[in-house]
Backbone as numpy.savetxt, mean C-alpha at the origin, in Angstrom:
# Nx Ny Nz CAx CAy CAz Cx Cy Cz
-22.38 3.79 20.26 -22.12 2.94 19.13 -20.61 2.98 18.82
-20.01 1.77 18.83 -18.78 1.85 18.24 -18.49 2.03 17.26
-17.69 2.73 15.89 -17.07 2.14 15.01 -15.87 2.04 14.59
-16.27 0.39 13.84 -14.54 -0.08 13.16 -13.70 1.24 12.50
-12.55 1.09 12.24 -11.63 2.02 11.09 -12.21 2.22 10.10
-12.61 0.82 9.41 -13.39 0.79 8.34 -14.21 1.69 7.89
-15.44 1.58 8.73 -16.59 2.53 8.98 -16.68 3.74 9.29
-15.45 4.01 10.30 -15.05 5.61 10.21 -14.71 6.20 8.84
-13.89 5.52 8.36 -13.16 5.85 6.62 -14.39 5.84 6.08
-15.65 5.24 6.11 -16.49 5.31 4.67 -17.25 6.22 5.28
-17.32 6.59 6.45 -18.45 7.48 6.75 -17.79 8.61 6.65
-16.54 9.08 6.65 -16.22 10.15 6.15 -16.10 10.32 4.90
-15.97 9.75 4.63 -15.93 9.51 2.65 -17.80 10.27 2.54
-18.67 9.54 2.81 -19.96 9.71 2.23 -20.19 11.43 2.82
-19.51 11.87 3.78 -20.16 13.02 4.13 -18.86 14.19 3.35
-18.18 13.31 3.24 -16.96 14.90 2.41 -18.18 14.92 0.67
-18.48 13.33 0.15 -19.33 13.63 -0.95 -20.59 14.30 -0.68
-21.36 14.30 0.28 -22.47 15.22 0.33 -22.23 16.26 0.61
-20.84 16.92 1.24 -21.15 18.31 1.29 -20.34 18.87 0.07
-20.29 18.36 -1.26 -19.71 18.47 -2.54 -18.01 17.92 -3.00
-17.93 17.17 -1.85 -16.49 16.74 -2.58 -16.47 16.06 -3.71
-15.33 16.22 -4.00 -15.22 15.05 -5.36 -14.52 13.57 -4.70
-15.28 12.37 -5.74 -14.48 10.59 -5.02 -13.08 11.02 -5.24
-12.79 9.70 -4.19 -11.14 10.39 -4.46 -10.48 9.40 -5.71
-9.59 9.57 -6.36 -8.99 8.63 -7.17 -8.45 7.34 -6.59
-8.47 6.31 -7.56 -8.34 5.09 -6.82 -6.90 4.66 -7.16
-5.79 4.16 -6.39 -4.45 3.49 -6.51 -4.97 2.24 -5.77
-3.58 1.22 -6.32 -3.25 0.07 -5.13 -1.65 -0.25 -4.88
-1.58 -0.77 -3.72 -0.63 -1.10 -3.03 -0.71 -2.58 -2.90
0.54 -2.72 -2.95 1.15 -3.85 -2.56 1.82 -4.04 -0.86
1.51 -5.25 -0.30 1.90 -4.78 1.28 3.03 -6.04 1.00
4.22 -5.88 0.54 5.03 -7.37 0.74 5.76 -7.72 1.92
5.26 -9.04 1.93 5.79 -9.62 3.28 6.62 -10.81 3.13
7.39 -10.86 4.47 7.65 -12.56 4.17 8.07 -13.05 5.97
8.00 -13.99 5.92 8.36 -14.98 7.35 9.79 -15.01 7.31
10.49 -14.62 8.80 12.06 -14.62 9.04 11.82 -15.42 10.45
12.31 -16.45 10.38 11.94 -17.53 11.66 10.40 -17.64 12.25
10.37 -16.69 12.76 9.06 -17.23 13.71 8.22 -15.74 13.81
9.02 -14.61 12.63 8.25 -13.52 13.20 7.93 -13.01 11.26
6.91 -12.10 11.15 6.91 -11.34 9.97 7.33 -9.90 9.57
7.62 -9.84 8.64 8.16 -8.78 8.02 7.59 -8.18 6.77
7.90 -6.95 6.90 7.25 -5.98 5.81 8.00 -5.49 5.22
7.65 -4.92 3.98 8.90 -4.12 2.68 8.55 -2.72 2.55
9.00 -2.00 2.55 8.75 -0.36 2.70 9.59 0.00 1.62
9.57 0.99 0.67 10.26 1.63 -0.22 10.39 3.48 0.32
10.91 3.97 0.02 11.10 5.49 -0.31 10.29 6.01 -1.01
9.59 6.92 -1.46 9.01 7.62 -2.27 10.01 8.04 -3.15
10.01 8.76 -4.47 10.81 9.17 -5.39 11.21 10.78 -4.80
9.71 11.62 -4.37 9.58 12.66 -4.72 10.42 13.43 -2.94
10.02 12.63 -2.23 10.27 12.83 -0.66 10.87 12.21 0.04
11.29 10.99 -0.28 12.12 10.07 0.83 11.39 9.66 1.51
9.79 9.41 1.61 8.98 9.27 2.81 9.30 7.43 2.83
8.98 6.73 3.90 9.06 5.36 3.67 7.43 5.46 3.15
6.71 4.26 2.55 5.48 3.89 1.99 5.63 2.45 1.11
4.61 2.08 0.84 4.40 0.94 -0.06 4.52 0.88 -1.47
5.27 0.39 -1.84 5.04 0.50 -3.32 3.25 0.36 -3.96
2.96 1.06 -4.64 1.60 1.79 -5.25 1.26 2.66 -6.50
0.61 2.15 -7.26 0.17 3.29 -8.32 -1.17 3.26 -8.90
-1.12 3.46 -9.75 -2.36 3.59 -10.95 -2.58 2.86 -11.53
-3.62 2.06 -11.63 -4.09 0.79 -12.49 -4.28 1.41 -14.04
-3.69 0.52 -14.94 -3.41 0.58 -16.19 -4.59 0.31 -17.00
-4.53 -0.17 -18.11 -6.09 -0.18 -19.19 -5.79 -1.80 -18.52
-7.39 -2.21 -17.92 -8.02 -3.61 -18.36 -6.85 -4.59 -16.54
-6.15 -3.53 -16.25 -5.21 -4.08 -15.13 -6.50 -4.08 -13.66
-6.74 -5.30 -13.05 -7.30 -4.94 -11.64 -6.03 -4.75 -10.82
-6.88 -4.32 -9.36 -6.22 -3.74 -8.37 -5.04 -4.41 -8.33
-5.33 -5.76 -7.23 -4.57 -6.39 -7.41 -3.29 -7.01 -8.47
-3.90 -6.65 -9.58 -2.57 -6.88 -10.75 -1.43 -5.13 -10.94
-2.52 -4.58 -10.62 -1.68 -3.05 -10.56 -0.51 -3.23 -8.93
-1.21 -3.76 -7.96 0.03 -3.75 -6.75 1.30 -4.63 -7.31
0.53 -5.95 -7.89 2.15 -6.36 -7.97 2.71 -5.57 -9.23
2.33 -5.37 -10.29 3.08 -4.63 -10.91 4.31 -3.95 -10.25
3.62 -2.71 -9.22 3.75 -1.81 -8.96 5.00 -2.29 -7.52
4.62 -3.56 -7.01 5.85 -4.39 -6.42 6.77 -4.73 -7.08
7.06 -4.96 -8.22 8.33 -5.34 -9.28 9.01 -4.22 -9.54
8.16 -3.42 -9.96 8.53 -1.72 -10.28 9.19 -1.37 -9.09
8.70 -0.57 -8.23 9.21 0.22 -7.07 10.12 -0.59 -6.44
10.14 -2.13 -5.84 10.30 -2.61 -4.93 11.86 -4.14 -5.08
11.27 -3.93 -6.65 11.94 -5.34 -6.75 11.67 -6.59 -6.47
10.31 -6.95 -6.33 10.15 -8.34 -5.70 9.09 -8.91 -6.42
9.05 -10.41 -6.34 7.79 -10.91 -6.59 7.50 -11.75 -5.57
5.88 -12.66 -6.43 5.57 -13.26 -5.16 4.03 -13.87 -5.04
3.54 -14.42 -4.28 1.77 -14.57 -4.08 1.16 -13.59 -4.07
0.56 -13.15 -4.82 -0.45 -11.79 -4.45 -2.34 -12.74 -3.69
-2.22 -11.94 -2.45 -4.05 -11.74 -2.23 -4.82 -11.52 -2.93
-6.16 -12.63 -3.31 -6.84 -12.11 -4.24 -7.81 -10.77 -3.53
-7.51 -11.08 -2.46 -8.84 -9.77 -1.53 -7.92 -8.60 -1.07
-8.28 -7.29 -0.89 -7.45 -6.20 -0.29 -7.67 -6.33 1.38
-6.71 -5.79 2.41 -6.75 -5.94 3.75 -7.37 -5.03 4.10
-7.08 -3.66 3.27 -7.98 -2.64 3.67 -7.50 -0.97 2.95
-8.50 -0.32 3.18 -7.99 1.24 2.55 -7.26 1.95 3.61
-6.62 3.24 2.49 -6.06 4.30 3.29 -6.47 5.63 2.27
-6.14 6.68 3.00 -6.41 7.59 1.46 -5.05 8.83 2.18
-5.02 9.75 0.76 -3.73 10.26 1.41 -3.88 11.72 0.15
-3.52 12.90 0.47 -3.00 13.27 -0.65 -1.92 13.47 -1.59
-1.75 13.38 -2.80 -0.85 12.86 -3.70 -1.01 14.42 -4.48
0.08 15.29 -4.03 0.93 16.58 -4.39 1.44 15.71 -6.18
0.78 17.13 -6.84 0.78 16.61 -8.41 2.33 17.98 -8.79
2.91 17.77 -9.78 3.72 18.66 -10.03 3.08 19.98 -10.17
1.92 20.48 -10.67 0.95 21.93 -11.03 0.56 21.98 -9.54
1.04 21.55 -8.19 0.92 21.92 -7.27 -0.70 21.65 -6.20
-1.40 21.39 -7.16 -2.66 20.68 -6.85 -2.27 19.71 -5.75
-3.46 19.11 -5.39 -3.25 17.78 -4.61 -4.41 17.00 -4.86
-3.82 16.11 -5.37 -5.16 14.72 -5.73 -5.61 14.00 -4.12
-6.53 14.06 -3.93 -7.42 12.75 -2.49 -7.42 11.60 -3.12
-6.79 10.34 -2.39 -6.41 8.89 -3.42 -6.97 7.95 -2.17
-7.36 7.44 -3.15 -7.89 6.09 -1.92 -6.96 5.36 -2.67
-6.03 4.37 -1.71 -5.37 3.16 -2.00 -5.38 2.14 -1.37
-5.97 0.90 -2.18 -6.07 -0.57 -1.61 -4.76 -1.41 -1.65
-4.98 -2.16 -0.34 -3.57 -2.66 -0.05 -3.92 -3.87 -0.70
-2.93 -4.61 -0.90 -3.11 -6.30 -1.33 -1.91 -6.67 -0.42
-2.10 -7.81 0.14 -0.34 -8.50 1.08 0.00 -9.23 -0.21
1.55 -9.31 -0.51 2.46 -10.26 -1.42 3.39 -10.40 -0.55
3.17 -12.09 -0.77 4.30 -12.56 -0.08 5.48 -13.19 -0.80
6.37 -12.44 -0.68 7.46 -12.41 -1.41 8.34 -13.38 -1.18
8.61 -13.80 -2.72 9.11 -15.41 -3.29 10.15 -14.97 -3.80
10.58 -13.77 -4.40 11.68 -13.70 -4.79 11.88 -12.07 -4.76
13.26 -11.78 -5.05 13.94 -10.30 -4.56 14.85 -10.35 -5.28
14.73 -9.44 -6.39 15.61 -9.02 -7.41 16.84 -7.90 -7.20
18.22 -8.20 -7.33 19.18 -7.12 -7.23 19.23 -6.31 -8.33
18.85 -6.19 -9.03 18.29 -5.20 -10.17 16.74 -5.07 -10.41
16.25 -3.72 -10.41 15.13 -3.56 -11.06 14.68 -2.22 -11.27
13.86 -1.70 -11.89 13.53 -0.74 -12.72 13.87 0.60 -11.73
13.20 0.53 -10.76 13.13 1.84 -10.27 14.37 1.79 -8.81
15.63 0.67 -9.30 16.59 0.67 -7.59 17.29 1.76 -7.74
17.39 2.82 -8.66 18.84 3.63 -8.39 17.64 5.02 -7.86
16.37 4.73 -8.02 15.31 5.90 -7.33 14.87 5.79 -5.74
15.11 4.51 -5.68 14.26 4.13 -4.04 15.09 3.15 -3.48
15.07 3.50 -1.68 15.83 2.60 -1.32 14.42 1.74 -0.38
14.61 0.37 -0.58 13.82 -0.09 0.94 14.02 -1.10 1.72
13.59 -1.33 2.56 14.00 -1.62 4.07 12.92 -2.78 4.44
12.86 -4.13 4.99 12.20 -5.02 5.95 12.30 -4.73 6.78
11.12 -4.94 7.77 10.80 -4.19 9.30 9.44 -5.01 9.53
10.09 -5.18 10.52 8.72 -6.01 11.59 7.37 -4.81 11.28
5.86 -5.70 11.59 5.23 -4.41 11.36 4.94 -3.30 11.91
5.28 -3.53 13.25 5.35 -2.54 14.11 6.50 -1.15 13.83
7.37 -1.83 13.22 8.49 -1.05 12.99 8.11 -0.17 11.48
7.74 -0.53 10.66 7.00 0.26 9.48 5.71 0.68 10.01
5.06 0.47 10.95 3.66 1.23 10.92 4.60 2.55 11.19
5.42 2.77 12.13 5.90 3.65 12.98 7.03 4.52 11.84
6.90 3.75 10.83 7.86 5.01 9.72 6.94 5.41 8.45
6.01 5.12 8.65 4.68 5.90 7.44 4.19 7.08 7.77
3.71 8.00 7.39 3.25 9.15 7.53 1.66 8.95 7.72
1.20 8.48 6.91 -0.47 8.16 6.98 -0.90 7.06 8.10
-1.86 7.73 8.80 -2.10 7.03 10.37 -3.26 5.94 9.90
-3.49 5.76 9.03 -4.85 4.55 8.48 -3.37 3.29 7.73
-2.61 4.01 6.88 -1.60 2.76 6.94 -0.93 2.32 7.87
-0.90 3.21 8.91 0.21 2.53 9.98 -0.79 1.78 10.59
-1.90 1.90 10.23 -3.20 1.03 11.42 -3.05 -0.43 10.59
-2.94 -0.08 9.26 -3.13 -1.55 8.42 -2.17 -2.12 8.66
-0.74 -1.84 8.55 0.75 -2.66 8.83 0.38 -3.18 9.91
0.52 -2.90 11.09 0.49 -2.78 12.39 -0.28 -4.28 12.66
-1.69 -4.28 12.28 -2.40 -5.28 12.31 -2.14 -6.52 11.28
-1.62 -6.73 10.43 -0.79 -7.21 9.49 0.11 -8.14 10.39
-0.92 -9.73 10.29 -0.19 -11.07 10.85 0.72 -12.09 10.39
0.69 -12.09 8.58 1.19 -12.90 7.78 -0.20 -13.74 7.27
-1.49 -13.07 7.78 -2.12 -14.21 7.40 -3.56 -13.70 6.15
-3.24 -13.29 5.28 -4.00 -12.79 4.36 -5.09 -13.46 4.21
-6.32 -13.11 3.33 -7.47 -13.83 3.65 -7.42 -14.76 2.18
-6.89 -14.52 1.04 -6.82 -15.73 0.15 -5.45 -15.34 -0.89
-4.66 -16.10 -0.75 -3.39 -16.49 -1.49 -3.75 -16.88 -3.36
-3.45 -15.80 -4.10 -3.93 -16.24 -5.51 -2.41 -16.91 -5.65
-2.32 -18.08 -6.47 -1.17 -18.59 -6.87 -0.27 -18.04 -8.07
């Protein structure tokens, strides 16, 4: 029997909960993209805490869905706006090192935004630097091997464009 990524991810999910794990906490991401002639491109930020490259992502707010938490969380980190997907492309999960040294298990849903505009000022530029890169070229600078699977596959062609 084969299985998708997908199905690997939930079937490990259901068996870390039966042998007593706890769900993991839920974030979203924003995957922003945009068309440069004939090829696509992706937006990668820095992390604050590590320098790692990653997606801009956080914590959905009171009454905020996923999707309204990525772009948020694209203006914030990233500087950009844009079309957000009303559907996610897919999960990743990762752990998220808390200052008390703990580590939270996070599932984070991607959304693609395709970015309409790019701000030279914004909230978080003097914290993060980031970079456009083909997707091949950002799968290959993420740390988490389920996001570099999502970039990677990442055509420009999302499954529905909210306006």
């Amino acid at each position: 029997m084969i299985f998708t990524h997908a199905a690997r991810i939930g079937l490990t999910e259901r068996l870390r909960r039966l042998f007593g794990g706890n769900p993991p906490r839920v974030q979203a991401a924003a995957l922003p993209w945009r068309r440069e002639g004939d090829r696509i491109e992706v937006l990668l930020v820095t992390s604050r805490g590590t320098g790692r490259w990653v997606l801009p992502k956080g914590w959905p707010e009171a009454g905020e869905s996923l999707a309204g938490t990525a772009a948020r969380e694209a203006r914030e980190e990233a500087g950009v706006e844009g079309s957000m997907a009303k559907t996610e492309i897919g999960r990743y999960f990762y752990g998220k090192e808390m200052e008390s040294g703990l580590t939270w298990r996070c599932e984070v849903a991607v959304f693609p935004l395709q970015v309409k505009r790019e701000a030279a000022r914004w909230p978080e530029k003097k914290e993060r630097t980031r970079r456009w890169a083909t997707p091949e070229e950002a799968a290959a600078m993420v740390k988490e091997p389920d996001l570099a699977g999502l970039i990677a596959a990442f055509d420009g062609h999302p499954r529905e464009i909210a306006a």
